[in-house]
C-alpha positions as CSV (number, residue, x, y, z in Angstrom):
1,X,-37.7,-22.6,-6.9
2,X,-34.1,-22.2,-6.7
3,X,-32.2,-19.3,-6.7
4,X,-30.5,-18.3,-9.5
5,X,-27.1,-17.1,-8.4
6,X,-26.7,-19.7,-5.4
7,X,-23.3,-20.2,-6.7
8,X,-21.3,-17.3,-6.2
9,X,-19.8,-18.8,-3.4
10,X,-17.9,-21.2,-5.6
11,X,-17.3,-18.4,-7.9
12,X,-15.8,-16.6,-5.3
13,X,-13.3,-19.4,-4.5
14,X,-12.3,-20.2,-8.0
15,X,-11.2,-16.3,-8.1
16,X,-9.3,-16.8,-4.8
17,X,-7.8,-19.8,-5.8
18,X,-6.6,-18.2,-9.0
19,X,-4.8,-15.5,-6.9
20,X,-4.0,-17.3,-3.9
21,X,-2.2,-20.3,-6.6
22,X,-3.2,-22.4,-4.9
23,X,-6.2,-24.6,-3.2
24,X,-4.3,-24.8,0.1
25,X,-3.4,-21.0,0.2
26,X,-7.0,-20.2,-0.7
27,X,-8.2,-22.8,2.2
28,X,-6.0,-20.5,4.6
29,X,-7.5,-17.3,3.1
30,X,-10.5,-18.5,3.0
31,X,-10.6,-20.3,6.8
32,X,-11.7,-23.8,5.5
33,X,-10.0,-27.0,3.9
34,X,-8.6,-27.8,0.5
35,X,-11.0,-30.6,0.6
36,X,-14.0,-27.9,0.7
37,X,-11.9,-25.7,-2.0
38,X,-11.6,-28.9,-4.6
39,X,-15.5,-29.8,-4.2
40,X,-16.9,-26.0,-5.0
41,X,-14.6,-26.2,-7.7
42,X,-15.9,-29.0,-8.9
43,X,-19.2,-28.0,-8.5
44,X,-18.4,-24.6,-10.5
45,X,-16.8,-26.7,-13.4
46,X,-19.8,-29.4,-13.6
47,X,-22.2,-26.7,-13.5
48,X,-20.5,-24.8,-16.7
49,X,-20.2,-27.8,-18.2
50,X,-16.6,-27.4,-19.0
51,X,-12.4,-27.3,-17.1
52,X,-11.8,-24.2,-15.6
53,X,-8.1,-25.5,-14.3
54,X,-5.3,-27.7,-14.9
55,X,-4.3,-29.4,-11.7
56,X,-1.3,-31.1,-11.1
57,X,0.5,-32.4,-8.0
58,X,2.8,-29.2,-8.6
59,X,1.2,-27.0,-10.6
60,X,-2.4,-25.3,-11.2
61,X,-3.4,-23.3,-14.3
62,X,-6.3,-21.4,-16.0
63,X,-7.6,-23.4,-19.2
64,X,-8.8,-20.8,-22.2
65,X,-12.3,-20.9,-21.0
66,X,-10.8,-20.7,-17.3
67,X,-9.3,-17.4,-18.3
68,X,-12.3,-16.0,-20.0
69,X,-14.0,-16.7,-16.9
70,X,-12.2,-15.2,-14.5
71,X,-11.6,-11.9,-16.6
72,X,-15.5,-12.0,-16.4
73,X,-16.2,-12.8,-12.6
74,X,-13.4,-11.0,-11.6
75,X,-15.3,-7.9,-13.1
76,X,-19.0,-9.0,-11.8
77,X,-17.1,-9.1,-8.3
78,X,-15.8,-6.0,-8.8
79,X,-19.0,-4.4,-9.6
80,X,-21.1,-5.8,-6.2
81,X,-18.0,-4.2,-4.4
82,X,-18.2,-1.1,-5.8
83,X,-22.4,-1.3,-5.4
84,X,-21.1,-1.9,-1.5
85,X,-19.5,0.8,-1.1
86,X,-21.3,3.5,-2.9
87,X,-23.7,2.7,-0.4
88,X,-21.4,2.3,2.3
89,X,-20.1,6.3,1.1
90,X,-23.4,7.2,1.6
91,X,-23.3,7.4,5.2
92,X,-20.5,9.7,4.8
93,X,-17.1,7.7,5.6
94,X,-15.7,6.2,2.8
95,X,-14.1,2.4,3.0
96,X,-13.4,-0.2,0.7
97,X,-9.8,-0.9,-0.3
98,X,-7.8,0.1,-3.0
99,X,-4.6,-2.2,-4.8
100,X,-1.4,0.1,-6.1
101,X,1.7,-1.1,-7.8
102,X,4.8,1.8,-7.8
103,X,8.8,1.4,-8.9
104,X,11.0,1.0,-6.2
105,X,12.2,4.7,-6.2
106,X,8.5,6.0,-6.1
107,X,7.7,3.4,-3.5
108,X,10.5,4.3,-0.8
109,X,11.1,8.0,-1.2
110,X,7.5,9.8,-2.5
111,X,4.6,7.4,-1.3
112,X,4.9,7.1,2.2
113,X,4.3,10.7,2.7
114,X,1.4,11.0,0.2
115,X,-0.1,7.5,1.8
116,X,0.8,8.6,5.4
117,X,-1.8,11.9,4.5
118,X,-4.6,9.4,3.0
119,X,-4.5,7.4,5.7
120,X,-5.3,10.3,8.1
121,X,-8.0,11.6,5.6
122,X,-9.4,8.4,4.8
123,X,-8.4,5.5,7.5
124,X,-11.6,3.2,6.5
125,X,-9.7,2.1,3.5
126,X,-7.6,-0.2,3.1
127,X,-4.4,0.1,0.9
128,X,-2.5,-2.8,-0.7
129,X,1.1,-1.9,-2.2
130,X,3.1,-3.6,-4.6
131,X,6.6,-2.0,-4.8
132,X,8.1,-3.6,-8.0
133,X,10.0,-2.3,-11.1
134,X,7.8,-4.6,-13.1
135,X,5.2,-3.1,-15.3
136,X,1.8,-4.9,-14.2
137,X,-1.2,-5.6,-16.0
138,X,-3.6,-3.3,-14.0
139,X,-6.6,-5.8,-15.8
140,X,-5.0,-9.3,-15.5
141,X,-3.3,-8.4,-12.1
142,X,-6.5,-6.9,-10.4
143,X,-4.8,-3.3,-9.5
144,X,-6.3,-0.2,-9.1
145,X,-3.3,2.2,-10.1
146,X,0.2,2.2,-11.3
147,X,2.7,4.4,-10.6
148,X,4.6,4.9,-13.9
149,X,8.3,6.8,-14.6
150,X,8.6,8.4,-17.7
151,X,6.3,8.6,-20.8
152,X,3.9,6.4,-21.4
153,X,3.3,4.4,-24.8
154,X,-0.1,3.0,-23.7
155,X,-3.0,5.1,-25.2
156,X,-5.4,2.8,-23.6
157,X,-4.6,4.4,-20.3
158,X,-5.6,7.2,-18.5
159,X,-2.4,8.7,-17.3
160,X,-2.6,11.9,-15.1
161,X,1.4,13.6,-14.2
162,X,2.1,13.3,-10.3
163,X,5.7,15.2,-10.8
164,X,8.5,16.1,-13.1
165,X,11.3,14.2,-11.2
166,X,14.5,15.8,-11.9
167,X,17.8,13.7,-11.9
168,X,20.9,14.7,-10.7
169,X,24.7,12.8,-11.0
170,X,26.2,11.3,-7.7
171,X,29.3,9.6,-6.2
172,X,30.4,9.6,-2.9
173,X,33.7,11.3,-1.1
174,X,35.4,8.5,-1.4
175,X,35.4,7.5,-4.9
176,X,36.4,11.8,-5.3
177,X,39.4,11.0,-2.9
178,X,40.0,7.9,-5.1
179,X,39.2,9.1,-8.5
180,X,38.4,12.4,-8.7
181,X,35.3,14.7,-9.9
182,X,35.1,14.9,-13.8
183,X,35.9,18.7,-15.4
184,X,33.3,18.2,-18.1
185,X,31.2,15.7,-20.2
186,X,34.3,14.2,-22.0
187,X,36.1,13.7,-18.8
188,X,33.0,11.5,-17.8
189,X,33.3,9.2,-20.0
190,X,36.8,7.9,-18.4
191,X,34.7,7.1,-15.3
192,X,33.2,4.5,-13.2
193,X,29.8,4.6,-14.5
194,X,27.3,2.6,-12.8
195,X,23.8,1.9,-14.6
196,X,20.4,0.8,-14.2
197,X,19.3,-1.7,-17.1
198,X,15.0,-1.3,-17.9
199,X,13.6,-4.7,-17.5
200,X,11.6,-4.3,-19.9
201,X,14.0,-3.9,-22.7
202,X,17.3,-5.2,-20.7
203,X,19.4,-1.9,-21.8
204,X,20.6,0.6,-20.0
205,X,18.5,4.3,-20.0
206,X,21.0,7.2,-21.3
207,X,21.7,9.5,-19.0
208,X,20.3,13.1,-19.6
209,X,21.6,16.6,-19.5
210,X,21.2,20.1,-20.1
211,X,23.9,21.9,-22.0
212,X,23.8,25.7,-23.0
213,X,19.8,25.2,-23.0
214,X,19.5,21.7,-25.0
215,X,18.8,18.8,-24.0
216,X,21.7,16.3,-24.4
217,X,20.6,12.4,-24.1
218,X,24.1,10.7,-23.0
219,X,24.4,6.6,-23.2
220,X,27.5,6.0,-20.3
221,X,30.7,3.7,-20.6
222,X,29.4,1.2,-18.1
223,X,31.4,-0.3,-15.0
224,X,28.7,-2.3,-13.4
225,X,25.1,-3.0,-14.1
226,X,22.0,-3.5,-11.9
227,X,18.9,-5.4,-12.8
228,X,15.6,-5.4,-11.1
229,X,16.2,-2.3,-8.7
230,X,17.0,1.3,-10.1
231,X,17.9,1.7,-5.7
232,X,20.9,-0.4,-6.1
233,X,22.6,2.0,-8.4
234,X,22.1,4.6,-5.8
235,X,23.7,2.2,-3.0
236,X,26.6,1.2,-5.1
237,X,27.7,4.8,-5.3
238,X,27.3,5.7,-1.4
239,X,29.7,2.8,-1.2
240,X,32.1,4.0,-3.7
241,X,31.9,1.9,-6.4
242,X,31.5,4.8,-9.5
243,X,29.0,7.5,-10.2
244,X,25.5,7.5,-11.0
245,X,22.4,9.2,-12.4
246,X,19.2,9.3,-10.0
247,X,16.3,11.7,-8.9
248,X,17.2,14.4,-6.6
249,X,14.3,13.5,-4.3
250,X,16.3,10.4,-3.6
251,X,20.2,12.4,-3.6
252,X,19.5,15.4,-1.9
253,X,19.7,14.0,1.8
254,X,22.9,11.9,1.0
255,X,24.2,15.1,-0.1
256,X,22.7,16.9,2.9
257,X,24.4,14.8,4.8
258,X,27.7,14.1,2.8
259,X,27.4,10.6,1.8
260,X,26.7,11.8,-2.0
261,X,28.4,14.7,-3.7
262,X,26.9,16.2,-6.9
263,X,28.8,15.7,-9.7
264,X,28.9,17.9,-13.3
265,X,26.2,20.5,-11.3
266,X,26.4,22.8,-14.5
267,X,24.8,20.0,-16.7
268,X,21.6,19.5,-14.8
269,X,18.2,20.7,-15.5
270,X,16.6,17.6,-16.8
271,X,13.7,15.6,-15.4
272,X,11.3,13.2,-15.7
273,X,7.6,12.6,-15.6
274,X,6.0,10.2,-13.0
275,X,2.2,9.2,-13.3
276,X,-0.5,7.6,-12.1
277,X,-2.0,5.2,-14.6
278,X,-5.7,3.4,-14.3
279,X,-7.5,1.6,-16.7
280,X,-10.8,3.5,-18.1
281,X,-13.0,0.3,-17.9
282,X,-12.4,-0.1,-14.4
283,X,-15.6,1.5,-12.6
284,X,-14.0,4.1,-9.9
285,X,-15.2,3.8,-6.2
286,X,-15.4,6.2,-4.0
287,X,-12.2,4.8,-2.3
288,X,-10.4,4.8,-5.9
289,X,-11.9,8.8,-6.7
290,X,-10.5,9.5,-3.2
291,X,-7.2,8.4,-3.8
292,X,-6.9,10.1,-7.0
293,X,-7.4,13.4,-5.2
294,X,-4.9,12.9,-3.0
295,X,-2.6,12.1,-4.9
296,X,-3.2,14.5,-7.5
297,X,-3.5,17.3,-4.3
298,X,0.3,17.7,-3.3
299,X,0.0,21.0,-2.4
């Protein structure tokens, strides 16, 4: 008799060659040929009885069926590695590996401390890190987590509040020698203001205050934009360039050190919320519920 599920092997390729994008960079992750890639996928498709890809010369993509598919296998995967290592926890050390996407200002500054204390708590597991200001689909991209700045929109997420980030307005020494400091809020607006624009609507985020106990949202005269990384603002103003908004847990040791001097102090007290987003139909492994309380553990 044969067996019934004799072809996960092929299903497993088609996955990697879905991520990879490619049958040659799935031959190389897999250790075999492109040759031995293009026949299991052929098997795979003849045995479903229908295209899974679209291959070109240049070019491979997932057919509708293709994309049902893998949203399914990719799930059935998921579940024999979670069965893996809930067994594997059992013996008391927990492994397995864990996939996180963060912005670029979470990623460089507030991570590497908080994945510097898994790693001694937990060193079986294996952490893969995507630093990107792009939003990712946790179920379409294959991630764990998310690390997400401000509120979130998304009610089919579970969100849980790693920090109230507050933000604090920069420029260095010598853009005061060259221009000055601003006496208030009106005086601001004559400025060099440098901005970040959100990729995900292409504008710029208003900058936000406290005055006499209200919160003031404030939408600056800008003198350059950045796209893609909310850092570069940061680094434009350490070279001189204007005056910027940005969390203190990225200012304070430029100001420690003088490369940054606070600007308009009396108009700070304004924050916000970081948070670490997962998807509720995603079964939690023990690496995953580990990570959580970690994270969530900052004391």
């Amino acid at each position: 008799m044969s067996r019934k599920y004799d072809h996960l092997s092929d299903v497993e390729t088609f996955v990697t060659v879905v991520e990879r994008g490619s049958l040659t960079a799935a031959a190389v992750a897999m250790s075999t040929t492109p040759s031995v890639i293009s026949r299991a996928l052929a098997r795979l498709e003849a045995r479903l009885g229908t295209q899974l890809l679209r291959r070109t010369t240049r070019s491979l993509g997932l057919t509708d069926a293709g994309r049902l598919y893998l949203e399914q296998t990719r799930a059935a995967l998921s579940l024999i590695d979670d069965a893996e290592r809930a067994v594997q926890a059992e013996g008391g050390e927990v492994t397995g590996r864990i996939r996180i996407s963060a912005p670029t200002t979470y990623g460089h500054y507030r991570l590497p401390a908080l994945l510097q204390r898994f790693a001694e708590r937990y060193p079986a597991v294996r952490v893969e890190l995507n630093i990107s200001n792009r939003n990712v689909d946790l179920v379409a991209d294959n991630f764990d987590f998310a690390i997400r700045q401000g509120f979130l929109k998304d009610s089919s997420m579970i969100a849980r509040k790693l920090e109230d980030a507050e933000l604090v307005l920069v420029c260095s020494p010598a853009y005061v020698q060259r221009r000055g400091l601003p006496r208030d809020l009106d005086a601001l607006a004559g400025h060099d203001c440098l901005t970040f624009l959100l990729p995900s609507t292409g504008r710029s985020f208003p900058w936000q205050f406290m005055r006499d106990d209200e919160e003031l949202d404030w939408p600056p005269e800008t003198a350059l934009q950045v796209t893609d990384d909310a850092l570069g603002v940061v680094s434009l103003a350490e070279a001189g360039l204007g005056i910027c908004q940005t969390f203190r847990f990225i200012a304070q040791d430029r100001i420690e050190r003088g490369a940054l001097v606070e600007v308009l102090p009396e108009l700070r007290g304004r924050s916000r919320p970081f948070s670490l987003i997962y998807t509720p139909q995603r079964r939690m492994t023990a690496a995953a519920r580990a990570f959580t309380t970690c994270l969530l553990d900052q004391s």
